[in-house]
N, C-alpha and C positions, 0 to 999 in steps of 0.2 A: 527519582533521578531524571532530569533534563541536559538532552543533548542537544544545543542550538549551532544547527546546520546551519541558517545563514539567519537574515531578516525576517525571511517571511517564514523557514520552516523550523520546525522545532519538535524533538521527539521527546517523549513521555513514559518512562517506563517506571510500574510500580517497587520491582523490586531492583536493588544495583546488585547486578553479576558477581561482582568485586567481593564486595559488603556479605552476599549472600554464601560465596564460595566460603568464608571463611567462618560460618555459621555451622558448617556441618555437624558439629559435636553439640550444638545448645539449638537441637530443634525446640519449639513449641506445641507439640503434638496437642494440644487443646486448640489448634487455629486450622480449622479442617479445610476453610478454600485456601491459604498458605499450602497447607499441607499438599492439598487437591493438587493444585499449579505446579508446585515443585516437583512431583510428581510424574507429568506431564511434561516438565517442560516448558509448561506457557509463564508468559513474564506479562500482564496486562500492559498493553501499549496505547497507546495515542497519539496520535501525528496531528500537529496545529501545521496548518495551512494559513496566511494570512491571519493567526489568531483563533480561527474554525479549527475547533475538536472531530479526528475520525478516528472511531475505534477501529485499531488495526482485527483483521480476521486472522487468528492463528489460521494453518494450513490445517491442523487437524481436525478445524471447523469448517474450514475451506472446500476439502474436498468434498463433504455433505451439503454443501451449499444448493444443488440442483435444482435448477423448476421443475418441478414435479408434472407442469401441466406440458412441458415443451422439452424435456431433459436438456434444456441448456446450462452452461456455468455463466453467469453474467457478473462480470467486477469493474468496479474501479480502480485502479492502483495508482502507484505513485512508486517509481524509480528514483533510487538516492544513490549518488558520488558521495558518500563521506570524505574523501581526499579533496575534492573539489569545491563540495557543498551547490553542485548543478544537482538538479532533480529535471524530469520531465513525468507525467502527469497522463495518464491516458485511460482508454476502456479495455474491454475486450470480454465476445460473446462467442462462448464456442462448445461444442455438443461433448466433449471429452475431457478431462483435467487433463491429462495429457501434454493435450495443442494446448492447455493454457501452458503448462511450465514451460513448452518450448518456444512462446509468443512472446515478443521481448517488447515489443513497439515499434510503432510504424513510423513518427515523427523521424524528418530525411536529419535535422541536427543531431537529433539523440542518437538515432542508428550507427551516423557517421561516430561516434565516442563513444558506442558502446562496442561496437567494433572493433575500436582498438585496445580498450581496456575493459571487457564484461567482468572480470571478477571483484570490480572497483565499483559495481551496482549492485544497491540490494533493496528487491522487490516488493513490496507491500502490498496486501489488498487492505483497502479501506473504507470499499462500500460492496456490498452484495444488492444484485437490484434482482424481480422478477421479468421485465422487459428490455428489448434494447432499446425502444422510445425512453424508459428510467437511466439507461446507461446516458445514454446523447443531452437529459434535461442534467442529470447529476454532473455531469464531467463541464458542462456548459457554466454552472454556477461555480465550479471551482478554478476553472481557466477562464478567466475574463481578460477585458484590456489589461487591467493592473496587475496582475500576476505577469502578463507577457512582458510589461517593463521591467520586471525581476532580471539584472543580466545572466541569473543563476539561472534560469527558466529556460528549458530544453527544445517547451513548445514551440512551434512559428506560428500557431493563426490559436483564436478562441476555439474550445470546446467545443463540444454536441454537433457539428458534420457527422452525417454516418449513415447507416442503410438501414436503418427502422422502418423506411415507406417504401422502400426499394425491395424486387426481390433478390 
């Protein structure tokens, strides 16, 4: 199933909600990662970026994410307006899951829209990294000039800015 947010975004999901809901009575019990997923919960996703595949991180994966050598959580995500079809695109390195669920984004455009309508975003991680030098290289190739000409694009400046060499 594909849901085409705007030009450049586009989501990916293997099973449709819809389709599946009405499956209840005619499981497949011989299809055991079907089975597994359903289970659980997870629906395998994918978010195209400019045409660029990222496997979305379920939360359930999310929260074990940890560097083990620094207990940080380190993500990429990507914020979706489905009403809108604006996204904004960001990192975030932080020692607790926690501060991540209640870390929204720092971008002054997105803030100012998510502020007035937060239940009209819905958050994705898309990349798990072990460094924040990994966050600032990854976010850097997926916020370029051309994405900032998206007028859906929430960002103001290119990616990878950040405190990796900073303390």
């Amino acid at each position: 199933m594909e849901i085409k947010i705007n030009n450049n975004i586009t989501i990916w999901k293997k099973y449709n909600p819809i389709i599946e809901s009405l499956k209840i009575s005619n499981y497949d019990f011989s299809d055991v990662e079907y089975m597994s997923f359903r289970m659980l919960g997870i629906n395998p996703t994918k978010i195209y970026i400019c045409g660029v595949p990222y496997d979305v991180i379920p939360p359930i994966y999310a929260i074990r994410s940890r560097n083990v050598e620094d207990n940080y959580y380190r993500f990429i995500y990507i914020q979706i307006n489905y009403n809108s079809g604006e996204y904004y695109i960001g990192k975030v390195n932080r020692k607790s899951f926690r501060e991540i669920e209640r870390y929204n984004g720092s971008g002054l455009k997105f803030r100012a829209k998510y502020k007035k309508n937060p239940t009209q975003f819905i958050r994705y991680f898309i990349a798990a990294c072990k460094t924040a030098k990994e966050t600032e290289e990854i976010e850097a190739a997926i916020v370029n000039e051309e994405l900032l000409k998206d007028p859906f694009c929430l960002n103001l400046v290119c990616g990878g800015g950040g405190t990796s060499e900073h303390p």
